[in-house]
C-alpha positions in Angstrom: 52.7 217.8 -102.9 50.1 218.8 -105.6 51.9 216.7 -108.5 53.1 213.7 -106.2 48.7 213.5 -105.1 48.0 213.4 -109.1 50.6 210.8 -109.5 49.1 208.6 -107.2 45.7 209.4 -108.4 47.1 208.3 -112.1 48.4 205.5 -110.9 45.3 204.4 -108.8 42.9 205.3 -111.9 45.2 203.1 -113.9 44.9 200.0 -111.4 41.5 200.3 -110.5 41.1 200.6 -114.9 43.2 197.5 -114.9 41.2 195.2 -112.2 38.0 195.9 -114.0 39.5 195.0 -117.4 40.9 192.0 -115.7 37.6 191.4 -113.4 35.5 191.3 -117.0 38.3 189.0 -119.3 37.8 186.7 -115.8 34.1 186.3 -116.4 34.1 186.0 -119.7 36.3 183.3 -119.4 34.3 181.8 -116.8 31.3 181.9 -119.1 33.1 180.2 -121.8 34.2 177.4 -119.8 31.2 177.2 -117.4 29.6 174.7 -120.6 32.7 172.5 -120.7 33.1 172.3 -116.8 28.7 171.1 -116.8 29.6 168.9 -119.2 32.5 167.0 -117.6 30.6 166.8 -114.0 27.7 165.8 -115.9 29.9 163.0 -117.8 31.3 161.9 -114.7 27.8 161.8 -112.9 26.8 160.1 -116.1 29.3 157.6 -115.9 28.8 156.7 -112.1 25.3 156.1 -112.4 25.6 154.3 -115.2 28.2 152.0 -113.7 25.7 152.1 -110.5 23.0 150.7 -112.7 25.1 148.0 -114.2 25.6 146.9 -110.5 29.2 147.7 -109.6 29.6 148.6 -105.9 32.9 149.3 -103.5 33.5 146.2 -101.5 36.3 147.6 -99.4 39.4 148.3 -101.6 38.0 145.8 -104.4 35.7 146.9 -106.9 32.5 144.3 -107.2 29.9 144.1 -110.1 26.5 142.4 -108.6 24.5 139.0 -110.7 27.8 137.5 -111.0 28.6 134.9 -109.4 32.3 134.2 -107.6 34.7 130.8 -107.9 37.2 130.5 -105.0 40.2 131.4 -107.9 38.4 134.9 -108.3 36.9 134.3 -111.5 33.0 135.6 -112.3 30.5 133.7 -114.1 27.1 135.1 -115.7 24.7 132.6 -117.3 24.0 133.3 -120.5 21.7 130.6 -122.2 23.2 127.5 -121.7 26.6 128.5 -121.2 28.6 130.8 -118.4 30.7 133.4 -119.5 34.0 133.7 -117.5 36.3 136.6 -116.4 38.9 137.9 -113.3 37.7 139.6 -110.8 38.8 142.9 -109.2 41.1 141.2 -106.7 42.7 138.8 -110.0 43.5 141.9 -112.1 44.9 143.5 -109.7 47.7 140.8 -108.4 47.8 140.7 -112.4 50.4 143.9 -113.3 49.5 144.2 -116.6 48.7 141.4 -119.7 50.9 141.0 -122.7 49.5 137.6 -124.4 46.8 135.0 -123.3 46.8 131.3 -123.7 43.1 130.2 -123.8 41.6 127.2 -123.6 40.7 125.3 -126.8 37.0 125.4 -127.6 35.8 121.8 -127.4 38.0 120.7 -124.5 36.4 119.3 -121.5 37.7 120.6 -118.0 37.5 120.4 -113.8 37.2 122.4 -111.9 40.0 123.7 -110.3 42.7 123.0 -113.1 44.5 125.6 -115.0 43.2 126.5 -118.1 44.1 129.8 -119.3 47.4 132.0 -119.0 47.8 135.6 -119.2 51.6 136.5 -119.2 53.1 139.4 -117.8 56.3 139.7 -119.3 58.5 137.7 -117.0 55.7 136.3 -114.9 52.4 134.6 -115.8 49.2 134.2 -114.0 46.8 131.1 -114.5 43.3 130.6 -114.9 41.6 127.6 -112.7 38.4 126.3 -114.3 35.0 127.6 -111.8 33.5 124.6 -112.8 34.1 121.2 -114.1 32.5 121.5 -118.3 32.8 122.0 -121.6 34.4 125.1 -123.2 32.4 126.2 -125.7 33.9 129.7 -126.8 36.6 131.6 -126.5 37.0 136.0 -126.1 38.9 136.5 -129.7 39.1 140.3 -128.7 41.3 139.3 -125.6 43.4 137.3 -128.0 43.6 140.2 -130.4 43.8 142.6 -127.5 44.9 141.1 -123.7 45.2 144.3 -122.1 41.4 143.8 -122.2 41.1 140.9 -119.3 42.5 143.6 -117.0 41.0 146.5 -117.9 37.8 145.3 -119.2 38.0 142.7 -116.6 33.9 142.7 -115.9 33.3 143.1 -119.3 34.6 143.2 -122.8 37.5 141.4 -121.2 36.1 138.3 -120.4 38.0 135.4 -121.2 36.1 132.0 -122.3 32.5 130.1 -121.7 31.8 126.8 -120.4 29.0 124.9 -120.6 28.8 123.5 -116.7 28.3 119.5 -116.6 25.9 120.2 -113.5 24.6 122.6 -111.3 27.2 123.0 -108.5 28.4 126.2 -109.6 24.8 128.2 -108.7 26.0 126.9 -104.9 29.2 129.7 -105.5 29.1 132.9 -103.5 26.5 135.1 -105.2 24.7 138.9 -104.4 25.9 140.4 -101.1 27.5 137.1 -99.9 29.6 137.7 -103.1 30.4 140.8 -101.8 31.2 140.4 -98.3 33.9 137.6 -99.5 35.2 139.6 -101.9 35.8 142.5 -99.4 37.3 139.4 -97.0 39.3 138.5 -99.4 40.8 142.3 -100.3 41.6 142.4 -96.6 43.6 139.2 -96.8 45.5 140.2 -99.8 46.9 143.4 -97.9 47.6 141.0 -95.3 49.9 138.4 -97.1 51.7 142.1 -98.6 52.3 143.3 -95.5 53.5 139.9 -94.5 55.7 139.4 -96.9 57.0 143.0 -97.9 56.2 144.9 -94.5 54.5 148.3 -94.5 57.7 149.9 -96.4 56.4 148.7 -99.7 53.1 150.6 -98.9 52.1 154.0 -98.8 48.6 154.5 -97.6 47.7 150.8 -98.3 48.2 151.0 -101.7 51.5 148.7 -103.1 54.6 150.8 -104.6 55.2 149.3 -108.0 53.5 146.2 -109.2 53.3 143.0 -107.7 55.8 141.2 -110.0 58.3 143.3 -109.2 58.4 143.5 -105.3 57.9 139.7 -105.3 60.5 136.7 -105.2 59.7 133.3 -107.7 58.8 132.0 -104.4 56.3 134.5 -103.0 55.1 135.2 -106.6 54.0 131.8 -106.3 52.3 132.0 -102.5 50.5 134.5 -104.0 48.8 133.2 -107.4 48.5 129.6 -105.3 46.8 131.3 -102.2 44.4 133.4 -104.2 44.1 132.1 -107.7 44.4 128.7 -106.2 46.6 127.8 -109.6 
């Protein structure tokens, strides 16, 4: 009984020996990586204010950047001198899969608004651009051309795609600040609408679309689709 109390004795020294060994490599390695986890929280905190600053906001499922302001084909404009720079919004890019090549408009051309003037291609389907305002384009994004992944997933920034120079002022009358908002959050309501319509909640999960777009889509309802919301 003696020698069997000594081997469990042994055996609990060596455990307990063992957690503590354990218990110390644990903190150490907690201490080595406590720097990189503060800095990745403090990145990401970073980041979100940083985005907050520049005026993005949630509006619903869409993601809105505030002191644009909105066209009815979701497209953004910003003044910038004399001209507006012009990009997709949240709800474009994201009927927009991904972007392969662009067709841009030719600097010098004259346009309405409301026609087509730009076309980003997505493999087998394409998406066009309708003109916010009737003008003159007067420069085009040649990092988009060299890059058109760009007008998607820089679609509020470095992924804007041309500037006009408006022939009047009826574009300041376009949805701007919070009304900008609230119809882009109208809008993102309407597009899981027309989904559901046409594709029923199987192609869903949690709201969000299984696959892209292009693919769930017939010719015909890709088309209902860019005409109803890109109004191309």
């Amino acid at each position: 009984m003696t020698a069997f109390i000594d081997t469990l004795t042994t055996i609990g020294v060596f455990v307990a020996g063992l957690a503590a060994r354990m218990g110390i490599v644990l903190v150490i390695a907690l201490a080595l990586l406590a720097p990189v986890l503060l800095a990745l929280g403090a990145g990401k905190v970073f980041k979100t204010a940083k985005m907050w600053m520049e005026g993005y906001r949630s509006a619903g499922r869409m993601r809105f950047r505030g002191g644009l302001a909105y066209a009815p084909g979701h497209t953004w404009m910003k003044a910038e001198g004399n001209a507006l720079k012009v990009g997709l919004d949240d709800l474009a890019q994201r009927i927009l899969p991904w972007t392969v090549a662009v067709a841009m408009p030719r600097e010098g051309q004259l346009v309405k608004a409301g026609e087509p003037v730009a076309t980003l291609s997505c493999g087998e389907r394409q998406v066009q651009v309708a003109a916010p305002t009737t003008g003159r384009i007067v420069a085009v994004n040649a990092e988009v051309m060299r890059e058109p992944t760009l007008a998607k997933s820089e679609n509020y920034g470095s992924g804007w795609l041309f500037a006009i120079e408006p022939a009047n002022q009826e574009w300041k009358s376009l949805p701007f600040g919070e009304a900008a908002r609230s119809w882009l959050r109208a809008e993102g309501d309407r597009l899981e609408r027309f989904y559901e319509d046409q594709l029923g909640m199987a192609a869903a999960d949690g709201g969000e679309l299984i696959g892209s777009p292009d693919t769930l889509l017939s010719d015909a309802q890709w088309k209902a689709l860019t005409h109803s919301f890109l109004r191309t």
